[in-house]
C-alpha positions, 0 to 999 in steps of 0.5 A: 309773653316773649317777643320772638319777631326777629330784629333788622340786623338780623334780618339784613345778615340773614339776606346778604350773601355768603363771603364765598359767593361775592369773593373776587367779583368787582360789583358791575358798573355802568359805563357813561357815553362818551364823545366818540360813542355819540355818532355824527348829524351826517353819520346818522343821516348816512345811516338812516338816509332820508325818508325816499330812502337816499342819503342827504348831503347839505352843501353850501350855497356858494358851493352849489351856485359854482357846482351848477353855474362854472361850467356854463361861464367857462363855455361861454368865456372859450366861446367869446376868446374863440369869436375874437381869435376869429375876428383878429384872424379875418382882419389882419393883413397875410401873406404867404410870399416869401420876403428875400432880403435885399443884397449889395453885390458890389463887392462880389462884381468888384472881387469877380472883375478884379480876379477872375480868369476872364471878362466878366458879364454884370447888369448895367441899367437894370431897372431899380424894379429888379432886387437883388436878393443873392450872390455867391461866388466859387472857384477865385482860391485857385480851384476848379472853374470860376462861377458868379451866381447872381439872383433876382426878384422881378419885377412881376414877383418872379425869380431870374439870376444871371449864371456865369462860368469858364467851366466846360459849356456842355456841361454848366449850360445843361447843369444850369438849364436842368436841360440837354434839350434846347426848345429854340433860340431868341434874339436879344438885343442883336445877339441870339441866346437858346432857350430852354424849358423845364416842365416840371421845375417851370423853369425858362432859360436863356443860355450863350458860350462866349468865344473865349469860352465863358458861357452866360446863362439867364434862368428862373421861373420868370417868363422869356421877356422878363429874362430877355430885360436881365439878358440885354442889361449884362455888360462886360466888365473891364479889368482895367482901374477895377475899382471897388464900389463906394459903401461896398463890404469887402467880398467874402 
């Protein structure tokens, strides 16, 4: 009796494919997941989000106590800089006075009495309360009119100068007055100047013209009694053996 079971190779020939069919086609391979297929912890929690349905952010302990507590430190630390800003404010001493500097008009009288065209008028005894704070002359190069002014700081805080010139007197008198009106006259130490008044620069002055023509003009904001001292003190000064004072610079 003839065995006719067919044999393993047989078997294993008949179930292989056919050449035509598997020709040219790379038998498929599976891919291994790599690094960057893997998506991050974050990343899923991003995409995923938490159970309420907002996404969760993990943030350092340092970092949340700077997030939640900076800006109050800040506040406070503008708040305490402000307190004794205020503090230094109240207790440091202010003045809204403006301080002048004190002048030597030594040389400026010196330069007038020795050159100037006529007699010259200066303080003489001025109380040391009074401080001289500017000088300034025009006309000794030869053009136009001699003028000296000379300024003070009063006693009371007010401003007085003592204004002189051979300019025309109806002309320097009301230019230094800022006035065409004459509102009286005072007698000063035997001798009678007129007054004037300027409203709105509150401004009082005294104002004389000298026989040789030279007009003499005391004006300020100060009150009349104060202009009236400056008025009493000016002397004239005389050209003879002029000489300059001691420790005084050269006139400019």
């Amino acid at each position: 009796m003839t065995d006719k079971t067919p044999s393993s190779s047989a078997d294993t020939a008949s179930e292989a494919p056919a050449p035509d069919e598997t020709a040219g086609a790379p038998a498929p391979t599976k891919s291994e997941p790599t690094a960057t297929d893997t998506p991050a912890p974050g990343a899923r929690e991003a995409a995923g989000g938490s159970s309420a349905g907002r996404p969760t952010v993990e943030v350092a302990p340092g970092v949340y106590k700077r997030l939640t507590t900076g800006l109050g430190g800040f506040t406070l630390a503008i708040a305490a800089c402000l307190v004794l800003v205020g503090v230094i404010y109240l207790i440091t001493p202010r003045s809204n006075e403006e301080v002048l500097p004190t002048i030597d008009y030594g040389s400026q009288q010196w330069a007038m009495t020795t050159d100037a065209p006529y007699t010259v008028w200066a303080p003489a005894g001025l109380p040391a309360t009074w401080r001289p704070t500017s000088s300034r002359i025009n006309g000794l190069n030869g053009k136009g009119p001699v003028a000296w002014h000379l300024g003070f700081v009063t006693p009371s805080k007010h401003y007085a100068a003592l204004e002189q010139s051979n300019e025309k007197a109806s002309q320097y008198v009301h230019r230094m007055t800022n006035n065409k009106n004459p509102n009286g006259s005072m007698r000063v130490g035997g001798t009678t100047w007129t007054t004037y008044y300027r409203k709105d620069k509150k401004a009082n002055s005294l104002a004389r013209t000298l026989p040789d023509g030279v007009s003499l003009v005391v004006t300020g904001t100060a009150p009349y009694e104060e202009l009236a001292i400056l008025a009493a003190a000016i002397k004239p000064q005389p050209k003879k053996d002029a000489k300059l004072p001691a420790g005084s610079p050269p006139a400019s």
